[in-house]
LOBA-559259 format. One record per residue: x, y, z of N, C-alpha, C in turn. Coordinates in steps of 0.2 Angstrom, whole numbers, plus 5000, padded with zeros to 4 digits. Last residue first. Layout:
! residues N
XYZXYZXYZ ...
This chain:
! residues 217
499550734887498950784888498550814882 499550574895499850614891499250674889 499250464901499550514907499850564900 499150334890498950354895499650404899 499050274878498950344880498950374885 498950124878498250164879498350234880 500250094873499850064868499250114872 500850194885501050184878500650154874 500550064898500450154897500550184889 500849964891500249974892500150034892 502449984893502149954888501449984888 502450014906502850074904502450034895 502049854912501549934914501849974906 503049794908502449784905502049854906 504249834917504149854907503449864907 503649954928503849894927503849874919 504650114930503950074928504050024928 506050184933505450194938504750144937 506550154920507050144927506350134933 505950214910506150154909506250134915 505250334905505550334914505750264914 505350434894505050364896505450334903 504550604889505050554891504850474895 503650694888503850644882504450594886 502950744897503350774895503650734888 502150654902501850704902502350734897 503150564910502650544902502350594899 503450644918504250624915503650604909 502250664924502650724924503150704918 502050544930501650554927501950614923 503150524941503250484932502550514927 503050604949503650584945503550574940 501850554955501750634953502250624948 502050434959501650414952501850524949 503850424963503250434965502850434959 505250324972504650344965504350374968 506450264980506250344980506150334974 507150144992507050174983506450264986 507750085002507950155002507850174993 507550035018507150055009507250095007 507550025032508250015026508150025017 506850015042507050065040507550055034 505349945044505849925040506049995038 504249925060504649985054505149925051 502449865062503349855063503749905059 501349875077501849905073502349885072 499749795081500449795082500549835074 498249765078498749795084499349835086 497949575075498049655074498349685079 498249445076497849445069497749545068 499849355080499249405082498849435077 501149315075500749265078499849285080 501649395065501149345061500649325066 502149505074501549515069501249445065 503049415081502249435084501849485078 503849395070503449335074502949355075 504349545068503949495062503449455065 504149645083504549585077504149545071 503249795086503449715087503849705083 502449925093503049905091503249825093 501650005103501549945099502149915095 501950105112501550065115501649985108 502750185102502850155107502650105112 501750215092502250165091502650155095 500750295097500650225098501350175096 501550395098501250365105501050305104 501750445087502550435089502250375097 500250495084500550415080501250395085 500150605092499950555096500050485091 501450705087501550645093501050605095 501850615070501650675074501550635082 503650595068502950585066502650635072 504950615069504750655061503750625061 505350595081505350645079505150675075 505450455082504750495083504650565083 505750385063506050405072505550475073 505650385050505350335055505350345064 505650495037505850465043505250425045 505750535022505350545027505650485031 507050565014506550615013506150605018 506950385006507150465007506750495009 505850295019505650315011506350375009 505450145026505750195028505450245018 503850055031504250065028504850115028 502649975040503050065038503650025035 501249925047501949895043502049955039 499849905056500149925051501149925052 498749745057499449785061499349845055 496949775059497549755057498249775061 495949815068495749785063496649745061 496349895078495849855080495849805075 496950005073497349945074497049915079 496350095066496550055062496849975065 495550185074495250115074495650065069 496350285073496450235080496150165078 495950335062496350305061496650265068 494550405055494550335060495250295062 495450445042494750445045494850395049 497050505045496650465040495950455044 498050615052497350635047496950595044 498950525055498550535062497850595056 499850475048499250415050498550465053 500750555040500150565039499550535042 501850465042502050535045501250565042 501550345036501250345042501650415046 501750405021501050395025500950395032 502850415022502650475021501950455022 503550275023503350315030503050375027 502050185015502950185018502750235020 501250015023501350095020502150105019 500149855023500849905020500849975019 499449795036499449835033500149895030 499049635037499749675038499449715034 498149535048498149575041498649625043 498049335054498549425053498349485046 496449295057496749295051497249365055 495449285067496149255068496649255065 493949335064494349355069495049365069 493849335045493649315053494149355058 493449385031494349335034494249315040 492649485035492949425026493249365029 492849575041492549535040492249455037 494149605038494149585043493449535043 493749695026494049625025494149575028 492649775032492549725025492949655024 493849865038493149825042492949755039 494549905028494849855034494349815036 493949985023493949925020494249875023 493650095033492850055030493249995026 494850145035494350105040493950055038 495050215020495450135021495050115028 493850265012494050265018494550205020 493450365001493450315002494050285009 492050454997492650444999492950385001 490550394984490650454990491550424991 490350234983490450304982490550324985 491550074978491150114982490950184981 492250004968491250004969491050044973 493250034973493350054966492550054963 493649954983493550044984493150074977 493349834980492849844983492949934984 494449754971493949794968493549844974 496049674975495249704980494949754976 496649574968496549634967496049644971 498049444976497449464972497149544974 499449334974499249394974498449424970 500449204979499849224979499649314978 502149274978501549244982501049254979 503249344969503149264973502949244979 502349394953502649394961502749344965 502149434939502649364941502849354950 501149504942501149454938501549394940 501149654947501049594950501049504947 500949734935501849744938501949704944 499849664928500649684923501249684929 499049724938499049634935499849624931 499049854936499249824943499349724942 498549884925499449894924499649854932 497449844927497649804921498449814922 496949934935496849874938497149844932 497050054928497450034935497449964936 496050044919496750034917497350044923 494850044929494949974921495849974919 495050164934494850094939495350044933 495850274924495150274925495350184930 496950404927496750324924496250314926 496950504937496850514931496950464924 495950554952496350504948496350524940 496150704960495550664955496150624949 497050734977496750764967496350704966 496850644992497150664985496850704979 496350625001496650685002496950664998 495150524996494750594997495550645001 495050434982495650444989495350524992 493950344976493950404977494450414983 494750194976494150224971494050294970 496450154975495850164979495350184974 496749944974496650004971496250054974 497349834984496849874984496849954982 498049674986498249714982497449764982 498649554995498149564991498149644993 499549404995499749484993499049524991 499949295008499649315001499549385002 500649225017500149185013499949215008 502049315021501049325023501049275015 503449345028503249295024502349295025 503949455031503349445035503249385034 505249485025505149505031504849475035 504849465010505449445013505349445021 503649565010503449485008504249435013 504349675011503949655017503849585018 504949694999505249685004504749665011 503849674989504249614990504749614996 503049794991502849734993503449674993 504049874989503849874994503549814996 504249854973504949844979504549844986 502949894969503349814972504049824976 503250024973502649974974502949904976 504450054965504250074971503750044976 503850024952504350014955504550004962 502150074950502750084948503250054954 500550114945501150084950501750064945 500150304941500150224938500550194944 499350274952499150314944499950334942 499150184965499350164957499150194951 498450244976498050244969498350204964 498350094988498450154986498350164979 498849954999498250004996498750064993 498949805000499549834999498949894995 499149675016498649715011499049795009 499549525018499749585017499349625013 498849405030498849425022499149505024 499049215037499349335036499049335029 498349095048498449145040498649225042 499349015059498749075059498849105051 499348855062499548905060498948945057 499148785079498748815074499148865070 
């Protein structure tokens, strides 16, 4: 039986940029998953208050996903929910969704998983899915730079590609070799200021940002 992956690629995207896709494509090369599906968050509860509203995140995430080469779709379902918003709870929903047997890859880069251990319910994460690190400048992979009970499971869980497709959750893989460096803080700052960060935005996005005004004061 071949077992379906999907790669699940969350975060605010105010604005997505560069850095995004590069990660998704680099994983896509890695993990080869059946499909890219894509989860703007609604209320990120240890971040500030977005400042594109859902409608124009989801139009620049259509713009810098367009031409990807896999199947790619948008999870609305943080974007419906109130109150915080909890990567658990959407895991559950998908897991749901998709049954027991489905692989779900969870993409981060490592300045997340040097934060895995504050996320709500985060032991339950790998009930539900793998999570999948990425390296990033500036933050590390080696268990020196995580904290020790995350540095604990990545040595209980640590696999290959294979055993991430062949197993539906559980399991950790690192790709320490990414080596771009954006953040939305960056570019919202370089828009903010009149500048056009060509290098760090997808055109079409860096377009759309410009016809809607958007991140300017």
């Amino acid at each position: 039986m071949t077992r379906r992956c999907i790669a699940l690629l969350g975060g605010s995207f105010d604005p997505v940029h560069n850095a995004h896709v590069a990660l998704a494509n680099y994983f896509a090369k890695l993990l080869f998953p059946d499909e890219l599906r894509i989860i703007p968050a609604g209320n990120p509860w240890q971040k500030q208050p977005l400042h594109a509203s859902a409608e124009h995140r989801v139009a620049m995430l259509r713009l810098a996903f367009g031409g990807f080469s896999m199947p790619v779709s948008i999870d609305s379902q943080e974007l419906l929910r109130h109150g915080p918003s909890y990567t658990v709870d959407t895991l559950r929903a998908i897991r749901t969704e998709v049954g027991p047997e489905t692989s779900l890859m969870m993409l981060v880069g490592a300045d997340q998983l040097q934060r895995l251990h504050t996320w709500h319910g985060w032991r339950e994460l790998f009930d539900l899915a793998h999570v999948c690190a990425a390296s990033r400048p500036g933050f590390g992979l080696d268990a020196m730079d995580l904290a020790p009970e995350v540095a604990h499971e990545v040595a209980r869980r640590s696999a290959t590609p294979d055993q991430i497709r062949a197993t539906p959750h559980g399991l950790m893989f690192f790709a320490a070799n990414l080596a771009i460096d954006v953040s939305s803080t960056q570019i919202r700052t370089a828009l903010h200021s009149g500048d056009q960060p060509v290098s760090l935005i997808p055109p079409g996005v860096l377009d759309y940002i410009k016809q809607h005004h958007l991140y300017r004061n």
